[in-house]
C-alpha positions as CSV (number, residue, x, y, z in Angstrom):
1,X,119.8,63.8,91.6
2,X,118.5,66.7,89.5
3,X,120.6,70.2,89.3
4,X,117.4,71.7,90.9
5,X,118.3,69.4,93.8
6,X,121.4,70.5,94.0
7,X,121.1,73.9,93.9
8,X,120.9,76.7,97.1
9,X,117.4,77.4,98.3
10,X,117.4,80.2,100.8
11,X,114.6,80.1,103.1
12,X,112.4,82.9,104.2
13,X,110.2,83.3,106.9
14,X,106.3,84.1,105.5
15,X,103.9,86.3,107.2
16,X,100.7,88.2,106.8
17,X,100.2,92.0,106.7
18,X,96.6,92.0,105.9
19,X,95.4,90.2,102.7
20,X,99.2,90.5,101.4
21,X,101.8,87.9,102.1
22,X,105.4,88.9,102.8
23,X,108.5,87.4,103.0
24,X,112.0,88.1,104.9
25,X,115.1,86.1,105.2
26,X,115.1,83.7,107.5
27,X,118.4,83.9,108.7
28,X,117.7,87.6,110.2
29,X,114.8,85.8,112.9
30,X,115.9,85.2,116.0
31,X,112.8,84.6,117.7
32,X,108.8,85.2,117.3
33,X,107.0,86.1,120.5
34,X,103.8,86.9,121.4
35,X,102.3,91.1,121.7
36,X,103.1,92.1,124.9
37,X,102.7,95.3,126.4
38,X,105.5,97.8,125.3
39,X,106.9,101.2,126.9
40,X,106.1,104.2,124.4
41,X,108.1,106.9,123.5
42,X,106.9,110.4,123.4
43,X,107.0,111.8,119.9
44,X,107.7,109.0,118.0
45,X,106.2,108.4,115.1
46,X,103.2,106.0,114.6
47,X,104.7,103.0,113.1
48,X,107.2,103.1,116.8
49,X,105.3,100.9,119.1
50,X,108.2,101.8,121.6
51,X,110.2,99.5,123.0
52,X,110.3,95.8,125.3
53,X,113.0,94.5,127.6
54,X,113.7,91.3,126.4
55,X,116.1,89.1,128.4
56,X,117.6,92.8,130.0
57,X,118.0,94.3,126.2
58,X,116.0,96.7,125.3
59,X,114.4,96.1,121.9
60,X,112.2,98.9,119.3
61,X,109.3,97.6,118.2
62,X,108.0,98.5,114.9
63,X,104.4,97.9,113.6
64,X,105.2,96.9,110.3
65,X,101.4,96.7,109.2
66,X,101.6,100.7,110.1
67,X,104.9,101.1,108.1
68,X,103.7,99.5,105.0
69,X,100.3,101.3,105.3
70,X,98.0,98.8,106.7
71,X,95.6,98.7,109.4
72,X,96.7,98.0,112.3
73,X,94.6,95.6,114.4
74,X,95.2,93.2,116.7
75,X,93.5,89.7,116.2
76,X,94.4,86.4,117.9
77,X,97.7,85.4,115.3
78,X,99.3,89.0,115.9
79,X,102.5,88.6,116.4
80,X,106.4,90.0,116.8
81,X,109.3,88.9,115.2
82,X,112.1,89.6,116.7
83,X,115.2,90.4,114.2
84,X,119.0,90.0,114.5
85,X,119.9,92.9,112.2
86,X,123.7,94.1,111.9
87,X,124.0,92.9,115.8
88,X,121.0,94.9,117.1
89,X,117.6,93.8,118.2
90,X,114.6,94.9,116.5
91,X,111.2,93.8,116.8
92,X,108.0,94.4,113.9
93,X,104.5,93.3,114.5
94,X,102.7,91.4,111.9
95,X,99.3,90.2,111.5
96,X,100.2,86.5,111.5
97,X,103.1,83.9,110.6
98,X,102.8,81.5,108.0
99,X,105.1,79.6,107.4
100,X,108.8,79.1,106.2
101,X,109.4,78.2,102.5
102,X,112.4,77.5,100.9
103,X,113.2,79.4,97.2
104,X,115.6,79.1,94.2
105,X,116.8,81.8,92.8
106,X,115.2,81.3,89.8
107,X,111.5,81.2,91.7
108,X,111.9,85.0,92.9
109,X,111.0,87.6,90.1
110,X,112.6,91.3,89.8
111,X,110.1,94.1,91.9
112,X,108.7,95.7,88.5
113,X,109.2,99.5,87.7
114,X,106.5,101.3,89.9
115,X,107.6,104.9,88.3
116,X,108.3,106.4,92.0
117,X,104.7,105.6,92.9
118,X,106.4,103.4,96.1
119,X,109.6,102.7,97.1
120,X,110.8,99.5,95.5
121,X,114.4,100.0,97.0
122,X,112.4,97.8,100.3
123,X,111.9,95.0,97.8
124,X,114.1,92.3,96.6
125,X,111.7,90.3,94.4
126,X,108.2,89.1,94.3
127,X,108.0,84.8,94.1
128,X,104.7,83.3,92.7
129,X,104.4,80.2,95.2
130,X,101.3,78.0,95.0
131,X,98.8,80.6,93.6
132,X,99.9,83.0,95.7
133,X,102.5,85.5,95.4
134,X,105.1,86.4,98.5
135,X,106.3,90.2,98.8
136,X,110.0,89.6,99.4
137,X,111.3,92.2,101.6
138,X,114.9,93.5,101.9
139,X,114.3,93.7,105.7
140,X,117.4,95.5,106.9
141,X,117.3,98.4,104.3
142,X,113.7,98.6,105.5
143,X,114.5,99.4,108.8
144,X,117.7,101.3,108.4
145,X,116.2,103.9,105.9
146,X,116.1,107.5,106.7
147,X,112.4,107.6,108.5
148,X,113.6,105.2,110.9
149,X,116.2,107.2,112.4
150,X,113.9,107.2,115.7
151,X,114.1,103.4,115.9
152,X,117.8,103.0,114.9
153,X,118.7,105.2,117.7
154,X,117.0,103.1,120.4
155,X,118.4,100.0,119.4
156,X,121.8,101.6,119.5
């Protein structure tokens, strides 16, 4: 058996935010449903969807594709994830799943220096896969940064 065999792969869950692929641990899924209606909440800003009651817990949903700048449609594959993230619910819609893939740490390359033109603190590496190249996103800083206050607060 090779070393390459025997080393850890962690595995992240792919999705699609328009024509970019991202990817977040897999471990922080717990589910991915369907868009269903949600309750809104006045003020909130755009990204907030508002929030679901999933089985009597009330879960935020984030639309990720807003967050990260995207349009935001809603197409047949739309879906939310629902995240397990420091014992809270959260949910972010994405445009579509693709798949789960499984990486060495040796596949996933360092974010490069974007000289404060976006905030790289979101990303943990980029991995070229298959002539394509996966956006992999520190999902839980993501959510927990200082613009998010709103949707940290709800989940509480």
């Amino acid at each position: 058996m090779s070393a390459d065999a025997n080393a850890k792969r962690d595995e992240f869950l792919s999705f699609r935010l328009g024509s970019e692929e991202y990817a977040i641990d897999i471990l922080q899924v717990r589910e991915i449903r369907a868009c269903e209606p949600v309750t809104r909440i006045a003020n909130a800003p755009a990204f907030f969807k508002g929030v679901i009651s999933l089985r009597g817990a009330i879960v935020p949903i984030v639309d990720l594709r807003v967050r990260l700048g995207h349009e935001a449609g809603f197409g047949a594959a739309t879906v939310t994830i629902i995240l397990n993230l420091a014992d809270r619910l959260i949910g972010i819609v994405v445009d579509a799943v693709s798949d789960v893939v499984a990486l060495l740490p040796g596949d996933v390359r360092p974010a490069p220096d974007f000289n404060g033109a976006i905030d790289a603190a979101f990303i943990r590496g980029l991995a070229p896969l298959e002539g394509r190249m996966l956006i992999l996103v520190d999902i839980a800083r993501l959510l927990t940064s200082g613009d998010m206050a709103i949707v940290q607060r709800e989940a509480a």
